[in-house]
N, CA, C and O atoms as CSV, one atom per row, in Angstrom:
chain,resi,resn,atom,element,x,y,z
A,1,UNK,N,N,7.113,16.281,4.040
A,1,UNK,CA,C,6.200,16.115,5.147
A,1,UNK,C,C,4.761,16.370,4.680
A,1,UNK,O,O,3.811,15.639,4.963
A,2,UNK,N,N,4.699,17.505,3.922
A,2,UNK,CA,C,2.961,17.503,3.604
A,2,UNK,C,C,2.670,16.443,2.477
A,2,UNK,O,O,1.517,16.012,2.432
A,3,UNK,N,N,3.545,15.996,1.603
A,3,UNK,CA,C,2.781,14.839,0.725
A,3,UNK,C,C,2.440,13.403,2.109
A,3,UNK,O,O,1.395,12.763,2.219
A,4,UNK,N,N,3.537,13.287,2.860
A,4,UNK,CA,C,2.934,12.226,4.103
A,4,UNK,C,C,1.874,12.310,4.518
A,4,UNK,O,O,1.012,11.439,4.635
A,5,UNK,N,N,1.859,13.299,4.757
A,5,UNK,CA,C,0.343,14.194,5.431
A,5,UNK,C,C,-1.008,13.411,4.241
A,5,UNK,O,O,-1.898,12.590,4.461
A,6,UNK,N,N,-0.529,14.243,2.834
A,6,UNK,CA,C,-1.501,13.751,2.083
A,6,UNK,C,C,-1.788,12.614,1.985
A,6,UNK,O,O,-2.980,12.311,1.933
A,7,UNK,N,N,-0.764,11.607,1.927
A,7,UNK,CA,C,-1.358,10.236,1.393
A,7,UNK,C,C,-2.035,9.366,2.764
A,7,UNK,O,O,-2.486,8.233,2.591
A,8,UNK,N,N,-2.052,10.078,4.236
A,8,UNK,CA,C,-2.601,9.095,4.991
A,8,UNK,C,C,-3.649,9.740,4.626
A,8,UNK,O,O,-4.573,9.055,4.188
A,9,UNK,N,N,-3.816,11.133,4.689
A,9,UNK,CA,C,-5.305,11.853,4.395
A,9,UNK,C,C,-5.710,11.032,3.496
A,9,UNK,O,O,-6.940,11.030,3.554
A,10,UNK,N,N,-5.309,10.257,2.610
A,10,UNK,CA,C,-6.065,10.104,1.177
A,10,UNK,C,C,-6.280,8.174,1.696
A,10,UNK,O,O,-7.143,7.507,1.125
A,11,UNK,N,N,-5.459,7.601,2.692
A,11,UNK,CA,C,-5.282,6.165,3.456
A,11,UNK,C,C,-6.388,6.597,4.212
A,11,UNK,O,O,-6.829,5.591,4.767
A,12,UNK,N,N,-6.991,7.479,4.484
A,12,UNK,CA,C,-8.388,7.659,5.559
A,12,UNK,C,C,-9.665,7.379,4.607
A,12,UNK,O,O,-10.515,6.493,4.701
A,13,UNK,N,N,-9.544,8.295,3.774
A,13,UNK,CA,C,-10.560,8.265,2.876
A,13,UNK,C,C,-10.996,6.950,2.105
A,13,UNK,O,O,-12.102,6.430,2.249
A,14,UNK,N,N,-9.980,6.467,1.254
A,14,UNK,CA,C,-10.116,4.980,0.942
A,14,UNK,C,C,-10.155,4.108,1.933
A,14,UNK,O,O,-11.169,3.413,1.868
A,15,UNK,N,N,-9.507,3.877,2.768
A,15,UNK,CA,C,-10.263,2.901,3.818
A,15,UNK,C,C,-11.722,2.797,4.106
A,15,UNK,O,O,-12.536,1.893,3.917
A,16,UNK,N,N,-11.832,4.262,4.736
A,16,UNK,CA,C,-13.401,4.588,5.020
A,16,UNK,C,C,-14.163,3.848,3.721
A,16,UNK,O,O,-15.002,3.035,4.110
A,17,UNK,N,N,-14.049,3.957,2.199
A,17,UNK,CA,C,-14.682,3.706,1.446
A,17,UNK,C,C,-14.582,2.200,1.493
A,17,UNK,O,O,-15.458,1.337,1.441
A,18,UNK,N,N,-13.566,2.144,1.581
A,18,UNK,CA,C,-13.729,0.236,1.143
A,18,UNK,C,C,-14.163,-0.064,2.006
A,18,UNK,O,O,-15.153,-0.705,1.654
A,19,UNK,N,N,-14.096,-0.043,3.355
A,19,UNK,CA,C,-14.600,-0.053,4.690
A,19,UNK,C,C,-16.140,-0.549,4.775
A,19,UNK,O,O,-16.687,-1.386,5.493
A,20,UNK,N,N,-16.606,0.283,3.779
A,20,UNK,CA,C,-18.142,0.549,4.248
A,20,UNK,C,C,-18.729,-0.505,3.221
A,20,UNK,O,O,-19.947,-0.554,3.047
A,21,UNK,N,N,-17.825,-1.388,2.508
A,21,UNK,CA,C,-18.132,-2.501,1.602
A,21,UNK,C,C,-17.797,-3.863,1.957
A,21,UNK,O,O,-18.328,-4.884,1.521
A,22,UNK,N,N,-16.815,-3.762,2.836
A,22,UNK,CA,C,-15.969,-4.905,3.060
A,22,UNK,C,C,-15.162,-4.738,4.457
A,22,UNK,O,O,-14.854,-3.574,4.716
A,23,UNK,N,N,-14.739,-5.812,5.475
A,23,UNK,CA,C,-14.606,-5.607,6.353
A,23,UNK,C,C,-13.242,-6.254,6.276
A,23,UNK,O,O,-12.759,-6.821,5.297
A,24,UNK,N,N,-12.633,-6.054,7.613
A,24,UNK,CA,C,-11.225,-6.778,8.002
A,24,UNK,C,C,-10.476,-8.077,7.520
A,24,UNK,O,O,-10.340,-9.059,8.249
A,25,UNK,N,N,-10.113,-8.018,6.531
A,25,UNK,CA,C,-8.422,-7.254,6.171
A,25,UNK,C,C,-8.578,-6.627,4.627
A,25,UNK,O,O,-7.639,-6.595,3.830
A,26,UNK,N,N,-9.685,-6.222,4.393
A,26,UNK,CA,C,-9.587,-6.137,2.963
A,26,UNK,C,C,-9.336,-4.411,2.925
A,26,UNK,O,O,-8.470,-4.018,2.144
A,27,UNK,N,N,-9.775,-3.803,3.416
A,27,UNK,CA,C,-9.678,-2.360,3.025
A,27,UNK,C,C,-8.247,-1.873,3.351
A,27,UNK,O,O,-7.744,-0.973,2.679
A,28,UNK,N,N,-7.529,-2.507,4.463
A,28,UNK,CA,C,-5.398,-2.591,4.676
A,28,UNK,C,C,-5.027,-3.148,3.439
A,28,UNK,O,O,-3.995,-2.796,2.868
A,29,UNK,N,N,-5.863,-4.065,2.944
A,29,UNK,CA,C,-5.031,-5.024,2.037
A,29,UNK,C,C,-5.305,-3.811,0.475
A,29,UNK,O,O,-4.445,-3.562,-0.369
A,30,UNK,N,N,-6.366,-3.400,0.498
A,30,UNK,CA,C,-6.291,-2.680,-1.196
A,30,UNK,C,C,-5.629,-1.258,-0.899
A,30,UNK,O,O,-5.253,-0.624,-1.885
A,31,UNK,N,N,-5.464,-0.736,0.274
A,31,UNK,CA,C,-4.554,0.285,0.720
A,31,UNK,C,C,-3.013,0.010,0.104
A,31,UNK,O,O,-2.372,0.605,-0.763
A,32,UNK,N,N,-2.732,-1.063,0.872
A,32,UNK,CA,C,-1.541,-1.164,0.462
A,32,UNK,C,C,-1.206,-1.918,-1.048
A,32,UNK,O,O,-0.302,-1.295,-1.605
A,33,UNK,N,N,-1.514,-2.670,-1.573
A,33,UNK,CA,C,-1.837,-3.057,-2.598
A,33,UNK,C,C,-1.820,-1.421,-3.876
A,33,UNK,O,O,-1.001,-1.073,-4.726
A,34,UNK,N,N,-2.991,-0.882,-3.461
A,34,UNK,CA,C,-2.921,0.655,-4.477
A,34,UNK,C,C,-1.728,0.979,-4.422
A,34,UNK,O,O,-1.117,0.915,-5.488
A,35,UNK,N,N,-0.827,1.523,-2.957
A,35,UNK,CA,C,0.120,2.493,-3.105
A,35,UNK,C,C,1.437,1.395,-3.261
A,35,UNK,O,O,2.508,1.908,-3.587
A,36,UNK,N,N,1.408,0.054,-3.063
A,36,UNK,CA,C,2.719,-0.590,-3.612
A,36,UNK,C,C,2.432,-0.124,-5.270
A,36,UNK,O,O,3.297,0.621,-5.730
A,37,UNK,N,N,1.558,-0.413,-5.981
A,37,UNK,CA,C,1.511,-0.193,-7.038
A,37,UNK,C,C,1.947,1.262,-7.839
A,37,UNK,O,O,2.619,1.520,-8.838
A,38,UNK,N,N,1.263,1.974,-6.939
A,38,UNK,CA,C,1.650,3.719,-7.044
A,38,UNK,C,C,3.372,3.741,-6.737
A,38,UNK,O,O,4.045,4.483,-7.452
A,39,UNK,N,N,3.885,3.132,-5.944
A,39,UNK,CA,C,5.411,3.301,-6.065
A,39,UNK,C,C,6.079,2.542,-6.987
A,39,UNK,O,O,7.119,2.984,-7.475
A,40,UNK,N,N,5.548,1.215,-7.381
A,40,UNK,CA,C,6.191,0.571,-8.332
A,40,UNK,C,C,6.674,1.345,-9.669
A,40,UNK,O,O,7.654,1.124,-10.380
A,41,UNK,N,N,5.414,2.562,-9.799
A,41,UNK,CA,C,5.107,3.115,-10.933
A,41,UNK,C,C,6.382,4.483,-10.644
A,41,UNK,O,O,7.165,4.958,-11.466
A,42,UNK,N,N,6.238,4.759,-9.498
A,42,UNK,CA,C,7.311,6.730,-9.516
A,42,UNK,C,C,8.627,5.706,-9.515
A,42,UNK,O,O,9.631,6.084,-10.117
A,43,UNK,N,N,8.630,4.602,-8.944
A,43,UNK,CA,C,10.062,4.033,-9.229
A,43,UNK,C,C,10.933,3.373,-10.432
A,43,UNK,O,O,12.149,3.183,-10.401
A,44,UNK,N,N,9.915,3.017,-11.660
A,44,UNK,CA,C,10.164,2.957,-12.537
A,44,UNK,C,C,10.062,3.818,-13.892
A,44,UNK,O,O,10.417,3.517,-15.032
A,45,UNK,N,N,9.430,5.046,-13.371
A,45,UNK,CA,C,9.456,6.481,-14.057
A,45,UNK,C,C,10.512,6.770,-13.756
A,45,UNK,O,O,11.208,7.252,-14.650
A,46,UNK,N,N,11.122,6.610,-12.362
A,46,UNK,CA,C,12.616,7.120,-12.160
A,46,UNK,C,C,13.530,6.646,-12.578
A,46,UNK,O,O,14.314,7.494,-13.003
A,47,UNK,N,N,13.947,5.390,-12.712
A,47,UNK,CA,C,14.338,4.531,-13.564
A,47,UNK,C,C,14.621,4.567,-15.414
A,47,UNK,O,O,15.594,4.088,-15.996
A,48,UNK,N,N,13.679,5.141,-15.908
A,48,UNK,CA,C,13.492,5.618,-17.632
A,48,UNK,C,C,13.586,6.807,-17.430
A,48,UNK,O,O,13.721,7.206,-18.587
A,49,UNK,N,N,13.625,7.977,-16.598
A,49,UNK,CA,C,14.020,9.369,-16.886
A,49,UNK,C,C,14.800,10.222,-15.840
A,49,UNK,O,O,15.170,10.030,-14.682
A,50,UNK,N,N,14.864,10.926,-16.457
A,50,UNK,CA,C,15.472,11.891,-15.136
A,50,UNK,C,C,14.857,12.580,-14.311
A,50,UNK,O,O,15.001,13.802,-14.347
A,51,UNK,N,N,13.956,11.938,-13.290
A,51,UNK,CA,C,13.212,12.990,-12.772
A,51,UNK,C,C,13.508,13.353,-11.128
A,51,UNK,O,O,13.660,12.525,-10.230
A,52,UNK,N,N,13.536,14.517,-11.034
A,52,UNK,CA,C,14.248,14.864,-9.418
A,52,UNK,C,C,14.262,13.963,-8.777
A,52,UNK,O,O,13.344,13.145,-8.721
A,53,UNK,N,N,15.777,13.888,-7.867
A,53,UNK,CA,C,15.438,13.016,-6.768
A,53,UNK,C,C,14.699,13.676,-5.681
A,53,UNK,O,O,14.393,12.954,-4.732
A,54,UNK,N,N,14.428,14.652,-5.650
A,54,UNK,CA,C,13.475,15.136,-4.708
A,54,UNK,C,C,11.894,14.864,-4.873
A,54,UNK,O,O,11.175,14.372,-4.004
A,55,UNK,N,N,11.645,15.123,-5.671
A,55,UNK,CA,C,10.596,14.733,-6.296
A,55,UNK,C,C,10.133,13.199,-6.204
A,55,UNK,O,O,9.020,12.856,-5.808
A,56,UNK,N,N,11.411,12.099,-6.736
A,56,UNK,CA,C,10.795,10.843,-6.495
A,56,UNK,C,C,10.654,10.323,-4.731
A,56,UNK,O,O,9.738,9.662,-4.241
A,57,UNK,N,N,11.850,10.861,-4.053
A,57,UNK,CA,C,12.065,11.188,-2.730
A,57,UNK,C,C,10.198,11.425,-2.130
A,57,UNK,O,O,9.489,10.657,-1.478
A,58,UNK,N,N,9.952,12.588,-2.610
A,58,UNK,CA,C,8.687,13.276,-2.273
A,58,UNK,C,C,7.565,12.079,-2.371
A,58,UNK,O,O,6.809,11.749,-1.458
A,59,UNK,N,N,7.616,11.621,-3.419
A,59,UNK,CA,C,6.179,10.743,-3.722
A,59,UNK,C,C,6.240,9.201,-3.544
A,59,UNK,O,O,5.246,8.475,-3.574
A,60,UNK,N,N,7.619,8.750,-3.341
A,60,UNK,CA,C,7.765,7.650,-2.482
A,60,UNK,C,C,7.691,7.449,-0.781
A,60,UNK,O,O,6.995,6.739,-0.055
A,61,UNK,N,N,8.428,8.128,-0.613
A,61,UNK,CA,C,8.719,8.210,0.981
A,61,UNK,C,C,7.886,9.016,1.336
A,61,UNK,O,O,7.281,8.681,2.355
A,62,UNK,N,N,7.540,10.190,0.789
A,62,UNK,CA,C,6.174,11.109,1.334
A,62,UNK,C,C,4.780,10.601,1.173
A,62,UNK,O,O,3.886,10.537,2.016
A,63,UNK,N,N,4.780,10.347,0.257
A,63,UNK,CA,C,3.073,9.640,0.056
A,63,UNK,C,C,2.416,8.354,-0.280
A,63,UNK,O,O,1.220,8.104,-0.132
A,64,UNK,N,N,3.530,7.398,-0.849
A,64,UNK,CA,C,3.530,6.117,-0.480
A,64,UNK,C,C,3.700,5.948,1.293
A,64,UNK,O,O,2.964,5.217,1.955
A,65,UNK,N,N,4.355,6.434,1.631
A,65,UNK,CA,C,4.554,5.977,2.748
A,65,UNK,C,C,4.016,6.442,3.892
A,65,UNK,O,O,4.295,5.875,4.948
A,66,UNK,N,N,2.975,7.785,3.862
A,66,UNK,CA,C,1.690,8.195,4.591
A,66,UNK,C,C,0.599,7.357,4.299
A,66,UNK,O,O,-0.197,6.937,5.138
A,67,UNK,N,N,0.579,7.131,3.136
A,67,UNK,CA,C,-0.597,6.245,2.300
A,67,UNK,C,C,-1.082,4.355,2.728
A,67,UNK,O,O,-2.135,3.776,2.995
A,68,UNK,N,N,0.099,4.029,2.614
A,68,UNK,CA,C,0.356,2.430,2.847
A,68,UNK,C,C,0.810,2.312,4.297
A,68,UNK,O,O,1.351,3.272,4.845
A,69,UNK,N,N,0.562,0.914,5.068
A,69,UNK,CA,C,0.388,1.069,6.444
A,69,UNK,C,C,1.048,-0.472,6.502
A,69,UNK,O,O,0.240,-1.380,6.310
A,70,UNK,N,N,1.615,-0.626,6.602
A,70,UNK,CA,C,2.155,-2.178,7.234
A,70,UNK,C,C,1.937,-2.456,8.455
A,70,UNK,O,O,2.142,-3.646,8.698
A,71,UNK,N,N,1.561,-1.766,9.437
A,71,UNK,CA,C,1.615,-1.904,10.895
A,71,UNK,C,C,0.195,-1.750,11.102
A,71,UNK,O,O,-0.189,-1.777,12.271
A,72,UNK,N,N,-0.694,-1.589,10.143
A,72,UNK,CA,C,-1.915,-1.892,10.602
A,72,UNK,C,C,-2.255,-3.055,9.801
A,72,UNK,O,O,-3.136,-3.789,10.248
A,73,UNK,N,N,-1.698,-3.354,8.674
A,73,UNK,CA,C,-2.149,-4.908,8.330
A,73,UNK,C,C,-1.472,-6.449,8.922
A,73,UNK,O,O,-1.763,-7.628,8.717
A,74,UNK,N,N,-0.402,-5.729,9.773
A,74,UNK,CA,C,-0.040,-6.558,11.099
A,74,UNK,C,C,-0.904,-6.539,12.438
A,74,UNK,O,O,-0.985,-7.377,13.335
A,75,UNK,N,N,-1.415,-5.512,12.300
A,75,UNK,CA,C,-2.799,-5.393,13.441
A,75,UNK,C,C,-3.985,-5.841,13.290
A,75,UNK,O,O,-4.736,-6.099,14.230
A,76,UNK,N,N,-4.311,-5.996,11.885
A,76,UNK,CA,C,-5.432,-6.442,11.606
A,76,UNK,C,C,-5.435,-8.135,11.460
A,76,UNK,O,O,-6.337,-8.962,11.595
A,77,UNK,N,N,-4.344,-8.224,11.204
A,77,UNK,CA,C,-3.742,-9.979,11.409
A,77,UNK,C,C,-3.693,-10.495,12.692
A,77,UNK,O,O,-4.125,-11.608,12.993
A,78,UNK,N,N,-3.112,-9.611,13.550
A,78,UNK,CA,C,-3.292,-10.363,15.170
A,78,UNK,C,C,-4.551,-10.222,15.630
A,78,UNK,O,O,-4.724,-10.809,16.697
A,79,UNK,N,N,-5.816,-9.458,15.062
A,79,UNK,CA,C,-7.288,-9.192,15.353
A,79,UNK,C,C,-7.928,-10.046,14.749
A,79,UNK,O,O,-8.997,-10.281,15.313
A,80,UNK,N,N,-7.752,-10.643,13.817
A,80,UNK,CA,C,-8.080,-11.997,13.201
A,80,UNK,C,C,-7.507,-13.615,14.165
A,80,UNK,O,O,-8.235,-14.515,14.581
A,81,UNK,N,N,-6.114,-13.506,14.265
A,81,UNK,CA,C,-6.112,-14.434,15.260
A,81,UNK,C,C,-6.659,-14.362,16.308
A,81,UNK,O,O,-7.264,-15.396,16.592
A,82,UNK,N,N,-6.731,-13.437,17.161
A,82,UNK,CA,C,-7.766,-13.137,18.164
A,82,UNK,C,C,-9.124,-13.292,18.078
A,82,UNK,O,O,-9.696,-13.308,19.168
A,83,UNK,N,N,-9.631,-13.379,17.354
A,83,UNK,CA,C,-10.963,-14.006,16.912
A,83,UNK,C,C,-11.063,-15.249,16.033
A,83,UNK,O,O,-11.859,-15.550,15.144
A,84,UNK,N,N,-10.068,-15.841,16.528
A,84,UNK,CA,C,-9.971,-17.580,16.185
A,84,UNK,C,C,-10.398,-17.059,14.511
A,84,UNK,O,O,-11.619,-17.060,14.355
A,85,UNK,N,N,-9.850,-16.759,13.650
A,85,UNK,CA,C,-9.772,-16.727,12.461
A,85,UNK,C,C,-8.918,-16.979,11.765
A,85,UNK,O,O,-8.841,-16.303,10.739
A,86,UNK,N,N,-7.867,-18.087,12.008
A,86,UNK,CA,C,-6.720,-18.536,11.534
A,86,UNK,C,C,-6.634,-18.507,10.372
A,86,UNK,O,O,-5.809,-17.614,10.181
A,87,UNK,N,N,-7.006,-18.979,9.195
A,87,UNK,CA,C,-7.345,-19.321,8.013
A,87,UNK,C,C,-6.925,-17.708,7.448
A,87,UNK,O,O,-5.831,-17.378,6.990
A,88,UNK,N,N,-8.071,-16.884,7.623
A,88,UNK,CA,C,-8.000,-15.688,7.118
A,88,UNK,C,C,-6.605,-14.812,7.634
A,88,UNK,O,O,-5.890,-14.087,6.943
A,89,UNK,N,N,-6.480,-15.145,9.109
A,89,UNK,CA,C,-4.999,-14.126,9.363
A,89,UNK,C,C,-4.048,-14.818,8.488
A,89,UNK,O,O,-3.358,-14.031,7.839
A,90,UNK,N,N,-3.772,-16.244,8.249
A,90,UNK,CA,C,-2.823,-16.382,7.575
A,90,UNK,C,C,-2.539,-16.187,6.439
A,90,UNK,O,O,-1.404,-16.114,5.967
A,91,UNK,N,N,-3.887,-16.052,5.716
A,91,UNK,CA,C,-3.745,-15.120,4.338
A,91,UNK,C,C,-3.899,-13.729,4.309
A,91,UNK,O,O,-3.714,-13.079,3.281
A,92,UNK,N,N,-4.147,-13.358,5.118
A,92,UNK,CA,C,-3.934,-11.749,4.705
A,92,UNK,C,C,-2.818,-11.337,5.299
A,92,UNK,O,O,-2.764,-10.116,5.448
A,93,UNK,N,N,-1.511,-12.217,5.859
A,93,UNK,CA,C,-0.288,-11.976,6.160
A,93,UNK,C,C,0.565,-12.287,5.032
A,93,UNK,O,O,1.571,-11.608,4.825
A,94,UNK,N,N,0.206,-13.379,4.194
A,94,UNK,CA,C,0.622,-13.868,3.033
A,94,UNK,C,C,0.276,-13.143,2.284
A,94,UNK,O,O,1.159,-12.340,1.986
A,95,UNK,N,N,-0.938,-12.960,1.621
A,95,UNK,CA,C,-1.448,-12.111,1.047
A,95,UNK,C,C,-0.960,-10.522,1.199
A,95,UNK,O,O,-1.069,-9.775,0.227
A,96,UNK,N,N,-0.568,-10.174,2.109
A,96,UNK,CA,C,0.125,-8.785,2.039
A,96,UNK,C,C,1.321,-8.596,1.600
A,96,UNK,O,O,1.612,-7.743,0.762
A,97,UNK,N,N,2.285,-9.555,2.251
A,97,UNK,CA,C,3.405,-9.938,1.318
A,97,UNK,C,C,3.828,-10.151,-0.095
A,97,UNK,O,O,4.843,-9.662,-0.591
A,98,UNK,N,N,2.924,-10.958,-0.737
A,98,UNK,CA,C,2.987,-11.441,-1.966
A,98,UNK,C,C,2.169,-10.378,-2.800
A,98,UNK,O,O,2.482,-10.177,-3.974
A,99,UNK,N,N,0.952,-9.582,-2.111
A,99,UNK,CA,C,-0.023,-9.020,-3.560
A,99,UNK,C,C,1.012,-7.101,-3.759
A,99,UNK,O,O,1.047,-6.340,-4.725
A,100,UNK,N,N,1.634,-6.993,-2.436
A,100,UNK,CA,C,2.316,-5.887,-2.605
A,100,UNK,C,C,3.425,-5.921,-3.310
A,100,UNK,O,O,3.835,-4.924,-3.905
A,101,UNK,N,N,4.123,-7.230,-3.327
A,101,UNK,CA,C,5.460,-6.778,-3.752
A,101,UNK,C,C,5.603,-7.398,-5.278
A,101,UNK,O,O,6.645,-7.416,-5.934
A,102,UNK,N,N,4.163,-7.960,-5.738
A,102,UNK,CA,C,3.486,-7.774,-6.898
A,102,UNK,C,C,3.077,-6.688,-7.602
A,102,UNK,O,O,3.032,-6.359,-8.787
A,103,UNK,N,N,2.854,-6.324,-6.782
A,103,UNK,CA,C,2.112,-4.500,-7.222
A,103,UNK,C,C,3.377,-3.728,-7.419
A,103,UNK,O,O,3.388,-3.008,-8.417
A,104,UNK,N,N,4.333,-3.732,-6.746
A,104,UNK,CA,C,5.130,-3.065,-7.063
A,104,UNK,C,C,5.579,-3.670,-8.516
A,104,UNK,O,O,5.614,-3.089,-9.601
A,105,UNK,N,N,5.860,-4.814,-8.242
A,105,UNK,CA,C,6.807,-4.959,-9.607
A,105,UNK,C,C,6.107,-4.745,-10.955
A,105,UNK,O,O,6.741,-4.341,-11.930
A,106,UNK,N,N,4.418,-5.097,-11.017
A,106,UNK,CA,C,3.457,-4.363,-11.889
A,106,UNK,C,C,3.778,-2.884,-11.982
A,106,UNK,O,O,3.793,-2.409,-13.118
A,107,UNK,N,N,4.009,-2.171,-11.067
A,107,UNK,CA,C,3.873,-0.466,-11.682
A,107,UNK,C,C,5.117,-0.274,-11.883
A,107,UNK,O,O,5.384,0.874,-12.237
A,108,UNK,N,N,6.520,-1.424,-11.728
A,108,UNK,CA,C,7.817,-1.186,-12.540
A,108,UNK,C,C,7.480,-1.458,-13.914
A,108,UNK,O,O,7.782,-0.595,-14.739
A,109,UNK,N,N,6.847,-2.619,-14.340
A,109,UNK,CA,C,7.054,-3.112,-15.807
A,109,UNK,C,C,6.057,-2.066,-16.361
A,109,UNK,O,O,6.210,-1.859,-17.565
A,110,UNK,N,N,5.014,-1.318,-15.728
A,110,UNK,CA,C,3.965,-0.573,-16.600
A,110,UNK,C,C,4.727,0.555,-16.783
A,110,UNK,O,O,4.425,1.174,-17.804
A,111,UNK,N,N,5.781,1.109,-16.007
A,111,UNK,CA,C,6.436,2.103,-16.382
A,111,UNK,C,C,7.598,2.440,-17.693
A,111,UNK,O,O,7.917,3.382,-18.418
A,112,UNK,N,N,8.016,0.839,-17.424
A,112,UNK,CA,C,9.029,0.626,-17.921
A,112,UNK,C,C,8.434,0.682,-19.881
A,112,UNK,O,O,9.168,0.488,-20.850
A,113,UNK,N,N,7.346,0.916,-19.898
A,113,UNK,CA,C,6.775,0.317,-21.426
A,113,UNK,C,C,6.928,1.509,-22.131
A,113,UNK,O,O,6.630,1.563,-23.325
C-alpha cells in the first residue's frame, strides 16, 4: 500500500511537470509509457533472478500501478472527442495501447541482457 501511495505521489509530480510543457494527452501518455517501461524492467529482473515475490509483488502492483493510470488516459480520450478532436483521441487511444505494451516489452529485453 505505501509503494501505491508512492508512485501516484510520484504520477502527480511528473504529470505536473510534463504538464507545464505540453498539454492533453501527452503528460497520461509519458506517465504511462515511463511506468510500462519501469515494469517491463522488475518483470524481467524477475524473470533472470530470484528476487522476492514480495518485493516484485511490491513494485509492480504497488507502484507501477499507483504510478500509471489507464482510466485517465481513457478520460483524456473522451475530452478530446468532446472537443471535436478526433484525429488526436484516436491516437492517443492507439497510441496508449501500442507505446505501453512496447515499453513493457523494452524493459523485458533490457533486463533480460
Amino acid at each position: 500500500m505505501l509503494l501505491g501511495g508512492l508512485g501516484a505521489a510520484t504520477r502527480f509530480v511528473v504529470d505536473g511537470e510534463v504538464r507545464r510543457r505540453w498539454s492533453t494527452p501527452v503528460p497520461t501518455l509519458v506517465v504511462n509509457v515511463t511506468g510500462s517501461l519501469l515494469l517491463g524492467l522488475v518483470a524481467g529482473a524477475a524473470l533472470r533472478t530470484e528476487l522476492p515475490v514480495l518485493l516484485v509483488l511490491a513494485a509492480t502492483t504497488g507502484f507501477c500501478g499507483g504510478f500509471t493510470t489507464f482510466s485517465t488516459a481513457m478520460i483524456d480520450t473522451v475530452r478530446l472527442v468532446q472537443d471535436r478532436r478526433f484525429a488526436l483521441a484516436v491516437l492517443s487511444s492507439l497510441g496508449t495501447v501500442v507505446l505501453t505494451v512496447a515499453a513493457v516489452a523494452c524493459g523485458i529485453a533490457v533486463a533480460s541482457l
